[in-house]
GUDO-529589 format. One record per residue (C-alpha): x, z, y; residue number from 1; chain. Coordinates in steps of 0.5 Angstrom, whole numbers. Layout:
<pts>
<pt xx="X" zz="Z" yy="Y" num="NUM" chaine="A"/>
...
</pts>
This chain:
<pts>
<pt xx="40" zz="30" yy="-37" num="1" chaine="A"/>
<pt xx="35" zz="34" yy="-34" num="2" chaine="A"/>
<pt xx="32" zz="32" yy="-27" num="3" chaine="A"/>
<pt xx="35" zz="40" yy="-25" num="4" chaine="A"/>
<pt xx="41" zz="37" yy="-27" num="5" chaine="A"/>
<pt xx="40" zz="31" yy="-22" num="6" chaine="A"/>
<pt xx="38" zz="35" yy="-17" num="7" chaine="A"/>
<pt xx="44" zz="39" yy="-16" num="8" chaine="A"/>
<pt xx="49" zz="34" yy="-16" num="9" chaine="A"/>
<pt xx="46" zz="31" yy="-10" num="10" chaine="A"/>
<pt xx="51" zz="32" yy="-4" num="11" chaine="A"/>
<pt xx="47" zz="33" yy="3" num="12" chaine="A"/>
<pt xx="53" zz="34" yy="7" num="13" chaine="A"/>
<pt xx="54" zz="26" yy="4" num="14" chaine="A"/>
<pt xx="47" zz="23" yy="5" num="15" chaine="A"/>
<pt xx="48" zz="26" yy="13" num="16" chaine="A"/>
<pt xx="54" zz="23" yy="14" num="17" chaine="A"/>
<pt xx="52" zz="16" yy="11" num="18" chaine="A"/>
<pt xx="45" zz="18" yy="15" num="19" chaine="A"/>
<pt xx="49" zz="18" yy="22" num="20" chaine="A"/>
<pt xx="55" zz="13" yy="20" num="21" chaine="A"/>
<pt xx="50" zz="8" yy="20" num="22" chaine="A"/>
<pt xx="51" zz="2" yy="25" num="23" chaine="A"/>
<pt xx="45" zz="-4" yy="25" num="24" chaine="A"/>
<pt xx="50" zz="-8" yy="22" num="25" chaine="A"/>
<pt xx="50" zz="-4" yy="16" num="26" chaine="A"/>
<pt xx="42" zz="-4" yy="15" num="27" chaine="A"/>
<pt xx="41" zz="-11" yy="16" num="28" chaine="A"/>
<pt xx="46" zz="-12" yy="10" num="29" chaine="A"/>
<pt xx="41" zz="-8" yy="7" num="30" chaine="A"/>
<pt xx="35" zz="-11" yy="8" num="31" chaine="A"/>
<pt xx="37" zz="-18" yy="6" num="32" chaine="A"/>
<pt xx="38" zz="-14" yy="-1" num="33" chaine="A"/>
<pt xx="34" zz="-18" yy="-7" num="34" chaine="A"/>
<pt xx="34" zz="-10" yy="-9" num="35" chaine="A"/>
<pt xx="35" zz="-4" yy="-5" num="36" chaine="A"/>
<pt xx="38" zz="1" yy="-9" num="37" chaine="A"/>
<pt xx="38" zz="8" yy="-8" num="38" chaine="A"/>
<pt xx="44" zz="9" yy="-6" num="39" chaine="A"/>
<pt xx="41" zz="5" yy="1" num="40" chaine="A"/>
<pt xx="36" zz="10" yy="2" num="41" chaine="A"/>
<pt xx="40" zz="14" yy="7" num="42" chaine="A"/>
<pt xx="42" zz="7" yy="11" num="43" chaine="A"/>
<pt xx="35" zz="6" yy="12" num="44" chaine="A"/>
<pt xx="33" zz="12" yy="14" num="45" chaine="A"/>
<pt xx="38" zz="13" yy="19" num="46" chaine="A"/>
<pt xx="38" zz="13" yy="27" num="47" chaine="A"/>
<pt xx="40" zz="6" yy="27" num="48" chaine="A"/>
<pt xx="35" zz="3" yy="22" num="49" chaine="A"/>
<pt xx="31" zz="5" yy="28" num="50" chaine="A"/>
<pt xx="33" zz="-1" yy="31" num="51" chaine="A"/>
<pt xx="30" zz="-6" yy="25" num="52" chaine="A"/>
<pt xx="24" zz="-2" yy="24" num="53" chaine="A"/>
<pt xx="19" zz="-9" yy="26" num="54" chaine="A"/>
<pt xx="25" zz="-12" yy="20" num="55" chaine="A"/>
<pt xx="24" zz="-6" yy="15" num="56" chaine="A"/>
<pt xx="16" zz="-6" yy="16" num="57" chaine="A"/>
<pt xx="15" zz="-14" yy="15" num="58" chaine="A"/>
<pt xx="20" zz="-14" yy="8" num="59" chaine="A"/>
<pt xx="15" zz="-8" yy="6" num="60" chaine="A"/>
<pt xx="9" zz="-12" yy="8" num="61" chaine="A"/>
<pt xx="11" zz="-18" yy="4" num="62" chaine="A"/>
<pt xx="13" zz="-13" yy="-2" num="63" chaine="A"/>
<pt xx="7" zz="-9" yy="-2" num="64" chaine="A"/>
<pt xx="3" zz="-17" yy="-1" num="65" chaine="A"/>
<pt xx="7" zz="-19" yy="-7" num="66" chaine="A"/>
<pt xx="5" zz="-14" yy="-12" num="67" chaine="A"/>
<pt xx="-2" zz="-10" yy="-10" num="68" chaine="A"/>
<pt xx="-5" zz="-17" yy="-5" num="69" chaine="A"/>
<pt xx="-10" zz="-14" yy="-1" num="70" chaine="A"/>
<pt xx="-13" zz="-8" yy="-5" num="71" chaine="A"/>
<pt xx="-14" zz="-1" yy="-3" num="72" chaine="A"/>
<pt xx="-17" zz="5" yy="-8" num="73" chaine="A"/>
<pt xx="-20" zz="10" yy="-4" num="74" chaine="A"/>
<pt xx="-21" zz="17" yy="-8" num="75" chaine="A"/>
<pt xx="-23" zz="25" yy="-4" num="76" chaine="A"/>
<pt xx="-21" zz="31" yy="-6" num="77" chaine="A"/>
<pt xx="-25" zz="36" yy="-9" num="78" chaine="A"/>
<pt xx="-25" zz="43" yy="-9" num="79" chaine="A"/>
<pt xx="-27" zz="48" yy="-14" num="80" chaine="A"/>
<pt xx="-23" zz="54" yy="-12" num="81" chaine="A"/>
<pt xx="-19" zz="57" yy="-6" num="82" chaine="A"/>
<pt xx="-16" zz="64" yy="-10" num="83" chaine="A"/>
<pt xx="-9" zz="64" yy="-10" num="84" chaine="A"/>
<pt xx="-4" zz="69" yy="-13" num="85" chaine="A"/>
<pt xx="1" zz="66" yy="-8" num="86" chaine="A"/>
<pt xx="4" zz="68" yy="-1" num="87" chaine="A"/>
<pt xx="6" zz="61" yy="1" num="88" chaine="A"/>
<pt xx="7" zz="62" yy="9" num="89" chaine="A"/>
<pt xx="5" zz="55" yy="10" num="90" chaine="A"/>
<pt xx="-2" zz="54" yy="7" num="91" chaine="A"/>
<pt xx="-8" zz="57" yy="9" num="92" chaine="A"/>
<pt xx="-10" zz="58" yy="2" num="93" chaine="A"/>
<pt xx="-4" zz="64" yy="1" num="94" chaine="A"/>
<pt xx="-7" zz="70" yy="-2" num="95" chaine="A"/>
<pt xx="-4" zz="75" yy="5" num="96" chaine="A"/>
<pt xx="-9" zz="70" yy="8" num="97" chaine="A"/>
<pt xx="-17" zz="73" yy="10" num="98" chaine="A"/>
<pt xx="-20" zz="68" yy="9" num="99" chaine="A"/>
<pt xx="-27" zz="66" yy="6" num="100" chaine="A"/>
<pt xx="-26" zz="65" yy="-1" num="101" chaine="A"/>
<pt xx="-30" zz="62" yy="-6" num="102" chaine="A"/>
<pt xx="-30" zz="60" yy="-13" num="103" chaine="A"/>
<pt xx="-35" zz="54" yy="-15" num="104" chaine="A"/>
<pt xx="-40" zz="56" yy="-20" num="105" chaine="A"/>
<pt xx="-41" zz="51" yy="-26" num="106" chaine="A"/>
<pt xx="-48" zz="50" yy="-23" num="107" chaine="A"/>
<pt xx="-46" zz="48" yy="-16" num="108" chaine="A"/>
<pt xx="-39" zz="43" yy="-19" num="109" chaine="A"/>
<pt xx="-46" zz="39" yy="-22" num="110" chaine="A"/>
<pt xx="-49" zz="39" yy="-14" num="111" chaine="A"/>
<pt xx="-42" zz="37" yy="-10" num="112" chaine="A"/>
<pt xx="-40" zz="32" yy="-15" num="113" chaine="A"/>
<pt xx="-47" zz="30" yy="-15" num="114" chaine="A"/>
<pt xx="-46" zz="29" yy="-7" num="115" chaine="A"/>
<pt xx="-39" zz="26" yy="-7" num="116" chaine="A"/>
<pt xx="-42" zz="20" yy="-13" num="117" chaine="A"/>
<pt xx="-48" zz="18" yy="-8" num="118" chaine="A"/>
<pt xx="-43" zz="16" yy="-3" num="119" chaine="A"/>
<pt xx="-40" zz="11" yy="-7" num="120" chaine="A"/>
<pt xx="-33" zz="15" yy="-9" num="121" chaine="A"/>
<pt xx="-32" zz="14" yy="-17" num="122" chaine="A"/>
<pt xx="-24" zz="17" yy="-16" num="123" chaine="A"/>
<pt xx="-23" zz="24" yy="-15" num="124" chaine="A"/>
<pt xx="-18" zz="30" yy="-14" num="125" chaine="A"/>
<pt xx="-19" zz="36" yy="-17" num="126" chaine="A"/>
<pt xx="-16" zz="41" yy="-13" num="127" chaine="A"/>
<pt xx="-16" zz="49" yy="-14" num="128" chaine="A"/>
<pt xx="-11" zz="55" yy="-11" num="129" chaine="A"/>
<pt xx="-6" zz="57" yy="-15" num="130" chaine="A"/>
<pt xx="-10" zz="63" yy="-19" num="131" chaine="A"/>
<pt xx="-9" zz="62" yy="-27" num="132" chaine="A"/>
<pt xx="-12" zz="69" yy="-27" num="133" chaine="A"/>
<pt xx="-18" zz="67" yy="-23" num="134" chaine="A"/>
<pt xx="-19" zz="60" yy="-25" num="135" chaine="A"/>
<pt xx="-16" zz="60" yy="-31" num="136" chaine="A"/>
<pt xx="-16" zz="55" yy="-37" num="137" chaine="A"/>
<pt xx="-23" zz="55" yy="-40" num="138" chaine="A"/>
<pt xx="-26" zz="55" yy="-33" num="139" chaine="A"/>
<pt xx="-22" zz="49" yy="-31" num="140" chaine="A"/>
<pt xx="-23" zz="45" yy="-38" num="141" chaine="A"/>
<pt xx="-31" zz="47" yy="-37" num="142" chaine="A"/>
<pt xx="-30" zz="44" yy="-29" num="143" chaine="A"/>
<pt xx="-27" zz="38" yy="-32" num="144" chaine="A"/>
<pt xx="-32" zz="37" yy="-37" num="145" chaine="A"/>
<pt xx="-38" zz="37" yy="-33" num="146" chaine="A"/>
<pt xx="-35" zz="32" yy="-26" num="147" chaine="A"/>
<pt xx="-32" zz="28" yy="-31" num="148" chaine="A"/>
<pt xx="-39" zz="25" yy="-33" num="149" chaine="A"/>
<pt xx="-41" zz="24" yy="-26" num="150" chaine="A"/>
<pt xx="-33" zz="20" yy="-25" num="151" chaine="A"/>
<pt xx="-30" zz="15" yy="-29" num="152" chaine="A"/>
<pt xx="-23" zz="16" yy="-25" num="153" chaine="A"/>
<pt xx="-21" zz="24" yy="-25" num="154" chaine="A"/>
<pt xx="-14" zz="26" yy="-22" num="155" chaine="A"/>
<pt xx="-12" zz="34" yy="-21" num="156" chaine="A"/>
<pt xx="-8" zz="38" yy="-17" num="157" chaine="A"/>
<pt xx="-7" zz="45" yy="-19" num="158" chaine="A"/>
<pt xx="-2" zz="51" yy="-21" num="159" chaine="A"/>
<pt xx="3" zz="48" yy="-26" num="160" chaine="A"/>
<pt xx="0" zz="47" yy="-33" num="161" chaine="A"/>
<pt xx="2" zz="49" yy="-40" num="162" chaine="A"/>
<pt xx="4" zz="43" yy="-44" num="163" chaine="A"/>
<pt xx="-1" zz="44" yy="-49" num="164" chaine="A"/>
<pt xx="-6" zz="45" yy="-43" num="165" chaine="A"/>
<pt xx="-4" zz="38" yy="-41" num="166" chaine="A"/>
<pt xx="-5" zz="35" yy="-47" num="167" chaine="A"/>
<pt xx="-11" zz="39" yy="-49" num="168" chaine="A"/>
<pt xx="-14" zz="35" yy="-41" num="169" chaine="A"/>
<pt xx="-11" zz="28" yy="-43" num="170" chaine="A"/>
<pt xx="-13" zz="29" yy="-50" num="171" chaine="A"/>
<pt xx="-20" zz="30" yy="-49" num="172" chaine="A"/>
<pt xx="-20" zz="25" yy="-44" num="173" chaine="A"/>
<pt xx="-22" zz="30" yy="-38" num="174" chaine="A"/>
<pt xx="-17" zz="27" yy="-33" num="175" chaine="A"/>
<pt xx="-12" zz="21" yy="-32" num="176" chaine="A"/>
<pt xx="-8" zz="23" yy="-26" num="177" chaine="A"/>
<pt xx="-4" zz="29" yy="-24" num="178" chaine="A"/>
<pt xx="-1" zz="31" yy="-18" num="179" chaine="A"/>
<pt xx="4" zz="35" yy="-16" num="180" chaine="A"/>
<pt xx="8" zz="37" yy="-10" num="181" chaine="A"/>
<pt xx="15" zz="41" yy="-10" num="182" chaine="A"/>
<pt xx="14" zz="42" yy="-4" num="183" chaine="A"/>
<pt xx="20" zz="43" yy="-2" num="184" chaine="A"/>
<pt xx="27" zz="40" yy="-6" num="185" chaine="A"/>
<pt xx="31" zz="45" yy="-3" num="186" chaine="A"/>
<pt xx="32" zz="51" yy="-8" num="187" chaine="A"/>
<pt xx="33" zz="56" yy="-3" num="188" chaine="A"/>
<pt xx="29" zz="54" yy="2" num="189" chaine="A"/>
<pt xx="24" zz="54" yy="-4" num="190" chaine="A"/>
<pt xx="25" zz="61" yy="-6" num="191" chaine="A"/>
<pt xx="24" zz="63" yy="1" num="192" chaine="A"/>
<pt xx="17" zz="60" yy="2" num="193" chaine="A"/>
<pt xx="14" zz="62" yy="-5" num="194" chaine="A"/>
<pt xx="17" zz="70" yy="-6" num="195" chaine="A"/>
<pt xx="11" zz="71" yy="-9" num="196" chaine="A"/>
<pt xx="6" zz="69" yy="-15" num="197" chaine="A"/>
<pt xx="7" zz="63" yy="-20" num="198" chaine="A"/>
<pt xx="9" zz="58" yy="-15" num="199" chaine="A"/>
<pt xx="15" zz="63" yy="-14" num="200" chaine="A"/>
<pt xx="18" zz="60" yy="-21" num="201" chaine="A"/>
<pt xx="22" zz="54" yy="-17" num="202" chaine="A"/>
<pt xx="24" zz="50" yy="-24" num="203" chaine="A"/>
<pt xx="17" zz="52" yy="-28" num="204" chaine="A"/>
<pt xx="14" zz="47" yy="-22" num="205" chaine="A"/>
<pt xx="20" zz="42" yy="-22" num="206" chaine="A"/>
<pt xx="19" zz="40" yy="-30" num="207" chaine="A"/>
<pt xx="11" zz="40" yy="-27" num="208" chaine="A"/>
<pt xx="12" zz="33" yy="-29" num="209" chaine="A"/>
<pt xx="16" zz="33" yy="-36" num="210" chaine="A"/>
<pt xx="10" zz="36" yy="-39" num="211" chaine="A"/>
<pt xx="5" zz="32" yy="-37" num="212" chaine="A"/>
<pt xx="8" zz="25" yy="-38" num="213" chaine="A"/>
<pt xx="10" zz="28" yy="-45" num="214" chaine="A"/>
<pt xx="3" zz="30" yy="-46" num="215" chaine="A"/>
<pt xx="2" zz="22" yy="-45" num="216" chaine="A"/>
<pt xx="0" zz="22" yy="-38" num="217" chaine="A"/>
<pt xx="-3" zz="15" yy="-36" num="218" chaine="A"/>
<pt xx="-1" zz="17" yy="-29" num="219" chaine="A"/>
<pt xx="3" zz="22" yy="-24" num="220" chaine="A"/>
<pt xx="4" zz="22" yy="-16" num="221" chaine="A"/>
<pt xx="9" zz="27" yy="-13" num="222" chaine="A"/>
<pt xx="13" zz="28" yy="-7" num="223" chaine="A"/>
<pt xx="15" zz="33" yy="-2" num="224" chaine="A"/>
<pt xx="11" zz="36" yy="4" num="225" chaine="A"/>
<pt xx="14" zz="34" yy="10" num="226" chaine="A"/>
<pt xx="17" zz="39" yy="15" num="227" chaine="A"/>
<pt xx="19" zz="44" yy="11" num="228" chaine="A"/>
<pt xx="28" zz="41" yy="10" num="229" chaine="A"/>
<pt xx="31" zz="35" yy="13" num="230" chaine="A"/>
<pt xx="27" zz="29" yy="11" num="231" chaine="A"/>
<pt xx="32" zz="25" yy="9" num="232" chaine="A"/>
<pt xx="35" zz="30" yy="4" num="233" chaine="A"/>
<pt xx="28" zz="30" yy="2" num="234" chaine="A"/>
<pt xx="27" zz="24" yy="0" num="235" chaine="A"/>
<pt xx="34" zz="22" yy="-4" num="236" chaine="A"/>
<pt xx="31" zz="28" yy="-8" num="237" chaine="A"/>
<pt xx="23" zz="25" yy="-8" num="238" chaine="A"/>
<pt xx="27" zz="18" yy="-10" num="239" chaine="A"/>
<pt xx="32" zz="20" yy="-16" num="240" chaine="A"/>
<pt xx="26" zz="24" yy="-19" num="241" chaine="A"/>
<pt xx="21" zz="18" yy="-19" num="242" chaine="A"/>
<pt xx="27" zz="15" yy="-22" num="243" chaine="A"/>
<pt xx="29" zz="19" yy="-27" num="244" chaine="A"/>
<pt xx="21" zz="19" yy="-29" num="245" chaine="A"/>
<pt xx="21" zz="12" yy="-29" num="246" chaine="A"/>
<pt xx="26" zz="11" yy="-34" num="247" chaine="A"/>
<pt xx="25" zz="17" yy="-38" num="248" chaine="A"/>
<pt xx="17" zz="16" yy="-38" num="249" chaine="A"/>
<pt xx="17" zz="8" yy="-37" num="250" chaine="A"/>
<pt xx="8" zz="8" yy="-39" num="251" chaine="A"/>
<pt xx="8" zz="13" yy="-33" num="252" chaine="A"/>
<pt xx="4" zz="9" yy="-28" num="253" chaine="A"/>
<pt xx="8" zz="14" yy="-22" num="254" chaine="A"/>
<pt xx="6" zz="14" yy="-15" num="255" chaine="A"/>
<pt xx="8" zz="17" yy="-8" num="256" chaine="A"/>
<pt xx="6" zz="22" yy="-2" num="257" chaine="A"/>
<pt xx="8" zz="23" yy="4" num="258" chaine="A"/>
<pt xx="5" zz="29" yy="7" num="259" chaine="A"/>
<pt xx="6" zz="33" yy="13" num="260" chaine="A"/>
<pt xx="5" zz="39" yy="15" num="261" chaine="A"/>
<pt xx="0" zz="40" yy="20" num="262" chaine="A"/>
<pt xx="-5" zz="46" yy="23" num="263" chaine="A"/>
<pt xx="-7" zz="51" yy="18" num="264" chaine="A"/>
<pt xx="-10" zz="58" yy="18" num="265" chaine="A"/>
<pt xx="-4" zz="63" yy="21" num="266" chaine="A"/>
<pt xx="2" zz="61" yy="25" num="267" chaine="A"/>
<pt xx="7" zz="58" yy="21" num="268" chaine="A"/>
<pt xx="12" zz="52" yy="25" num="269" chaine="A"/>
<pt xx="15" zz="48" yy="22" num="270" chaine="A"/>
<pt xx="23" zz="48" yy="22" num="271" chaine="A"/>
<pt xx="24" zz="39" yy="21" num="272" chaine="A"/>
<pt xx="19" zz="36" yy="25" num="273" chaine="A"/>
<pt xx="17" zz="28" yy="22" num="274" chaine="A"/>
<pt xx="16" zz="24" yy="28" num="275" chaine="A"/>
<pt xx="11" zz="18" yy="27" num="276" chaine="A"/>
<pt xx="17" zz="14" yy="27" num="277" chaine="A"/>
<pt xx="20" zz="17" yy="21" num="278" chaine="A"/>
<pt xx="14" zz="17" yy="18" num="279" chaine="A"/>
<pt xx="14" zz="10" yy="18" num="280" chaine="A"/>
<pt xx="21" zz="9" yy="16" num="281" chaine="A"/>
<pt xx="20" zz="14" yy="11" num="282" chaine="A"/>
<pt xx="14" zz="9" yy="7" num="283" chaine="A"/>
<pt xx="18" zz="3" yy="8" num="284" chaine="A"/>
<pt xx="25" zz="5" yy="5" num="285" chaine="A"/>
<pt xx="20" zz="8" yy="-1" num="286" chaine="A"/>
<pt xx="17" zz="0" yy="-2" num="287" chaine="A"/>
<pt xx="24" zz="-3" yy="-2" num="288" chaine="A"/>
<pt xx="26" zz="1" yy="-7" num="289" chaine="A"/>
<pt xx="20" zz="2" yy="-11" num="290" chaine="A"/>
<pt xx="16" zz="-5" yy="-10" num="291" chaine="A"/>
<pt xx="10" zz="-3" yy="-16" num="292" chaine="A"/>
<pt xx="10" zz="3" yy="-14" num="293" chaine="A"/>
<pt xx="3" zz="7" yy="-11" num="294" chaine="A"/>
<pt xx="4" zz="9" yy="-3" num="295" chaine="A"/>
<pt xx="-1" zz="15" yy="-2" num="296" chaine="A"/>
<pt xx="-3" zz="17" yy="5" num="297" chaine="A"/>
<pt xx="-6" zz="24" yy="7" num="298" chaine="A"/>
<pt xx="-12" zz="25" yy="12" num="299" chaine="A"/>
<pt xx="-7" zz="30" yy="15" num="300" chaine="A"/>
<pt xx="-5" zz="23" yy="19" num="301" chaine="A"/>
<pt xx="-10" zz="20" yy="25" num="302" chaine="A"/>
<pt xx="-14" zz="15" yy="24" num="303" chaine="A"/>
<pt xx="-10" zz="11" yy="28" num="304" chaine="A"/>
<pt xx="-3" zz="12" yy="25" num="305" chaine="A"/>
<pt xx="-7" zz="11" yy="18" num="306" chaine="A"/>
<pt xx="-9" zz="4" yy="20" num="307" chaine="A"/>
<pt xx="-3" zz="2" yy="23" num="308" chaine="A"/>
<pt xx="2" zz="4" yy="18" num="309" chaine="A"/>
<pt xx="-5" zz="1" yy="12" num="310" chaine="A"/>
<pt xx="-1" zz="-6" yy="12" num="311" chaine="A"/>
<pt xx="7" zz="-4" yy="11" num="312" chaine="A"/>
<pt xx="6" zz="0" yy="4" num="313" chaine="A"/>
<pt xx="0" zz="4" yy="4" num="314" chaine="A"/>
<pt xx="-4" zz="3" yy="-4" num="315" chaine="A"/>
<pt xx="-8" zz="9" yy="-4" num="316" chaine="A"/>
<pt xx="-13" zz="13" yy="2" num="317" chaine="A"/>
<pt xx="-18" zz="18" yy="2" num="318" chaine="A"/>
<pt xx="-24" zz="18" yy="5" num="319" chaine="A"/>
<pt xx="-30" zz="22" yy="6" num="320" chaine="A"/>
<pt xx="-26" zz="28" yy="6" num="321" chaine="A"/>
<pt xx="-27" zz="36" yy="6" num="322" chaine="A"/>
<pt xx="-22" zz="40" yy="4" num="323" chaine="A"/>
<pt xx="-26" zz="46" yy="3" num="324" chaine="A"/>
<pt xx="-29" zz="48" yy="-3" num="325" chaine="A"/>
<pt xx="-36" zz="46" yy="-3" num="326" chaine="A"/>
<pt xx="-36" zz="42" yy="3" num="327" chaine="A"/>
<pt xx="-40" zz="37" yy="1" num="328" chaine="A"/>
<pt xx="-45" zz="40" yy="-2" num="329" chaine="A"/>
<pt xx="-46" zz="48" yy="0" num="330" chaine="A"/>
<pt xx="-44" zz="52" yy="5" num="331" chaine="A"/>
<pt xx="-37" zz="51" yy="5" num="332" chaine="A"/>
<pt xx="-31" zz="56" yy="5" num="333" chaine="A"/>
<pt xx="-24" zz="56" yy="9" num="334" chaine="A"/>
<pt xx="-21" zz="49" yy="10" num="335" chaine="A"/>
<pt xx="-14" zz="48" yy="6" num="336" chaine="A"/>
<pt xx="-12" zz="45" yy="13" num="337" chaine="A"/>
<pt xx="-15" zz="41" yy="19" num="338" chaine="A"/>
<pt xx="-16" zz="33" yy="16" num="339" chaine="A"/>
<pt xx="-15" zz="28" yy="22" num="340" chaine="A"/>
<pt xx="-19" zz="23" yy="20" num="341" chaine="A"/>
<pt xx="-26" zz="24" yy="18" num="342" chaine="A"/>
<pt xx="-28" zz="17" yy="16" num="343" chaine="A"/>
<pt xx="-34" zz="17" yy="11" num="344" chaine="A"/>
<pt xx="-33" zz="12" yy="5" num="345" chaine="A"/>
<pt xx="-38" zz="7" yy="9" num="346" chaine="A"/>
<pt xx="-34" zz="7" yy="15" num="347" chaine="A"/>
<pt xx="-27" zz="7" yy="11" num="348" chaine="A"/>
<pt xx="-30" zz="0" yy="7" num="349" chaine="A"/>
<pt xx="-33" zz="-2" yy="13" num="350" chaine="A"/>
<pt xx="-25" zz="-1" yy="17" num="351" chaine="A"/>
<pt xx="-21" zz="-4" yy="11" num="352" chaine="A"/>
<pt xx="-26" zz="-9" yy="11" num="353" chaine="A"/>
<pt xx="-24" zz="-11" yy="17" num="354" chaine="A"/>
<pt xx="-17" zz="-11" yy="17" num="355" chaine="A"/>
<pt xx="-17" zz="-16" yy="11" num="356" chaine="A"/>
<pt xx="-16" zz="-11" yy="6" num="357" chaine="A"/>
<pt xx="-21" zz="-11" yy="-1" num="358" chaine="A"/>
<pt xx="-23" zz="-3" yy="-2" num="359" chaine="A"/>
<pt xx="-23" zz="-1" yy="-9" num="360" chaine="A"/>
<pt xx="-28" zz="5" yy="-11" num="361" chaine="A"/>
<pt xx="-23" zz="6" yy="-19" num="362" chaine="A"/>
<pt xx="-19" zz="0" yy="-22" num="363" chaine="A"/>
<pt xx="-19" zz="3" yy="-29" num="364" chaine="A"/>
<pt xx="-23" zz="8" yy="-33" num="365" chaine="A"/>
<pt xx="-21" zz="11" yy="-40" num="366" chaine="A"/>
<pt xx="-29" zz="13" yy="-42" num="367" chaine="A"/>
<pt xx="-32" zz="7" yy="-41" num="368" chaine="A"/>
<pt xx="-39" zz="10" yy="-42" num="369" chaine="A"/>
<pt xx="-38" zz="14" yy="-36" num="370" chaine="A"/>
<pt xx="-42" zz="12" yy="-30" num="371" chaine="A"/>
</pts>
């Protein structure tokens, strides 16, 4: 069965009632689980969950403690490219969008990464807009070639690759990690967002992540942006799809992300606002049903909200943050969105430090000649 196949046979009117049917007993059942199972997600996500938060949190941490002790890998993005062929309304990159466009040349990817490795990160992202007709595939293979000598830990976030395309990346070492977002899980509220360009292909983006784990992946982050379709619906979606990879892919190190929209260029508003408490709750349920599995959290979330939710299943945080192309190291172009926590490498180290937390600058590394 294909993950399509199990996304549609999802029933939301049923996650809905369970979500407001809840009552604190049902929940405290569930926390006193050995196992959370899937099935229990929309007990921990529903109103009444709300009420055990302090207990939801504290089995997270424990979880957390147990299979990541007090390490945090830190990582930043890297931006190379903003052209997008796409008419996203939520994202500043959108082609009807006029904004300052920027493509890195070979020579500025050595100077920002040259940049970025003096401030002491060795794991990056890589990120572009979606224009395979701008930045095509020889332009990315080339990009990648060049940042991978100055990083032992690459990751990407991009258009959606062919499977050759990823195999010919994983093949000649380019990268370890892909990330990628559906976005939204919602099918026709996908189709109404992405009406036009590549991203419009709703069920190419969602075998995003069959293609990379066939091609022998060492590692894959997914998730849903938040805001874009009830919450709750979206996770039982991000949940059985980190499910099925794990089961069909079982080598696959998998991760999670969270993100919420946040401002950006234009007027777009979100229709399912996530409060901070959901927010939380959403992390937490995903450490009890998920216990070995990486928990990223985005500077799109204050300094604030990052430290405090640090401890409940949080593994992975970036830091020194641009998200405009070329903002490290040139005169950067428009930003993809508005960071809220601008903590330079040094002062991420220096605030993980002190929370007890021991920071990571990569904790594997496929070409060991790499610096």
């Amino acid at each position: 069965m294909s993950f399509s196949d199990i996304l549609a046979s999802i029933d939301k009117n049923a996650i809905t009632t369970r979500c407001n049917n809840t009552t604190i007993d049902d929940v405290k059942v569930v926390l006193k689980k050995e196992r959370v199972e899937i099935a229990d997600l929309p007990v921990l996500l529903s109103l009444a969950a709300e009420e055990c938060l302090e207990e939801l949190a504290q089995k997270s941490l424990t979880l957390t403690r147990r299979h990541f002790g007090n390490v945090v890998s830190l990582f930043t993005p890297f931006y190379i490219s903003n052209y997008c062929e796409n008419r996203c309304v939520y994202c500043s990159f959108a082609s009807q969008r006029s904004i300052i466009r920027k493509q890195l040349t070979f020579d500025q990817i050595h100077r920002e990464a040259t940049v970025i490795s003096d401030s002491g990160i060795r794991h990056i992202l890589v990120l572009t807009g979606e224009s395979p007709k701008k930045t095509d595939f020889s332009y990315i293979h080339e990009s990648l070639t060049i940042i991978r000598n100055y990083f032992p830990a690459v990751a990407i976030e991009m258009y959606p690759l062919a499977e050759k395309e990823y195999g010919a990346l994983i093949n000649s070492a380019l990268i370890d990690s892909l990330t990628i977002y559906q976005e939204t899980y919602n099918k026709d509220r996908y189709e109404s967002l992405h009406q036009r360009g590549p991203k419009a292909n709703f069920a190419y983006r969602l075998d995003t992540p069959d293609r990379a784990c066939r091609s022998q992946i060492r590692s894959i982050t997914i998730g849903a942006l938040l805001g874009l379709d009830d919450f709750r619906h979206e996770a039982m979606s991000v949940a059985l799809h980190a499910q099925y990879i794990q089961k069909m892919y079982p080598s696959v190190e998998l991760s999670l992300s969270f993100p919420r929209l946040c401002p950006q260029e234009g007027d777009f508003t979100p229709e399912h606002i996530v409060s901070d408490q959901q927010l939380v709750q959403l992390v937490t349920a995903f450490r009890l049903l998920f216990p070995s599995c990486g928990i990223t959290m985005s500077t799109r979330e204050s300094q604030s909200f990052r430290t405090g939710i640090m401890p409940l299943g949080v593994t992975k945080i970036s830091a020194g943050v641009s998200t405009a192309v070329g903002g490290h190291s040139t005169d950067p172009s428009t930003t993809q969105f508005e960071i809220a926590d601008h903590r330079s490498v040094k002062e991420m180290q220096t605030d993980l430090l002190s929370q007890g937390f021991q920071p990571v600058m990569h904790d594997w590394s496929q070409r060991m000649s790499v610096i």
